[in-house]
C-alpha positions as CSV (number, residue, x, y, z in Angstrom):
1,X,0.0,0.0,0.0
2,X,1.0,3.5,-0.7
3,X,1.1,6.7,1.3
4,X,0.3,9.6,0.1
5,X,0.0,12.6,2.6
6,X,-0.6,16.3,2.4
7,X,-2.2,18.8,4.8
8,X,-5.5,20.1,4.3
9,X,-8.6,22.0,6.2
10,X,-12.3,20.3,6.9
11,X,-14.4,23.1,4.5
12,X,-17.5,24.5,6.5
13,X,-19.7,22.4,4.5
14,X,-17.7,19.8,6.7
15,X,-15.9,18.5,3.1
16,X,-12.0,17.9,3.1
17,X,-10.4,19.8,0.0
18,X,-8.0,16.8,-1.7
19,X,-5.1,18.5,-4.0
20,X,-4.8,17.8,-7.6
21,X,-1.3,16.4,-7.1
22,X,-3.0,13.5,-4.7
23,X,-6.0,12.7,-7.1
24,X,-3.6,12.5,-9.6
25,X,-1.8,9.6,-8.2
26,X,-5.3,7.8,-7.4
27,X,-7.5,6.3,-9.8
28,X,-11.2,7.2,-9.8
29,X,-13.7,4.4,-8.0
30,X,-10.0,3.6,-6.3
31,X,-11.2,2.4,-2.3
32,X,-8.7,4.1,0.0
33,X,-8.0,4.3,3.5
34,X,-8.0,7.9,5.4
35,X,-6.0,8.2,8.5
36,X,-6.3,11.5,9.4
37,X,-4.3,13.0,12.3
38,X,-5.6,15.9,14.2
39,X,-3.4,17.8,17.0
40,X,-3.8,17.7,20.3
41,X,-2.7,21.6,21.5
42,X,-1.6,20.6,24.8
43,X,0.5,18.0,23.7
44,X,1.9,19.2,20.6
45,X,2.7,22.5,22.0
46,X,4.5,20.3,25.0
47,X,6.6,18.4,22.1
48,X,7.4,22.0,20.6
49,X,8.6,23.5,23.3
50,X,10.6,20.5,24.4
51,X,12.1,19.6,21.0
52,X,13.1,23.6,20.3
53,X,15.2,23.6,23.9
54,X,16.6,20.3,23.2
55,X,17.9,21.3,19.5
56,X,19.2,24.8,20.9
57,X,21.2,23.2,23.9
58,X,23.4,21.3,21.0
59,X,24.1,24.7,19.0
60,X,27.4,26.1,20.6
61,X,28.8,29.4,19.6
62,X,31.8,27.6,17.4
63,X,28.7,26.6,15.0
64,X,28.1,29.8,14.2
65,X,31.2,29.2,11.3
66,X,28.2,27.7,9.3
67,X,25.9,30.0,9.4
68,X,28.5,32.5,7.1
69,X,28.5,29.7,4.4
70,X,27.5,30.4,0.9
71,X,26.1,27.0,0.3
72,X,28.1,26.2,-2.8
């Protein structure tokens, strides 16, 4: 089975918008299985917090070298 994922937002008329790029890869009368994955504020804004102290704890002030890099 394939995944294909993208983000999207439930419409008013409670309808999810699917892009073309996805219904492209799907042909029409396909079945297909929806997971969808909806965040949980508390939590997610827990994991953020955590993950952007954690990631800034490793830079030291010697990395700063690579931040003047072209990127060539």
């Amino acid at each position: 089975m394939k995944a294909l994922e993208f983000e999207a937002r439930i419409n008013p008329d409670n309808t999810l918008p699917i892009p073309p790029s996805v219904l492209a890869e799907v042909p029409t009368g396909q079945t297909v299985k929806i997971l969808m994955l909806v965040p949980d504020s508390t939590e997610d804004a827990e994991w953020e917090e955590m993950a952007s102290g954690e990631f800034l704890r490793g830079y030291a002030e010697s990395d700063a070298i690579y931040d003047r890099l072209s990127g060539r």
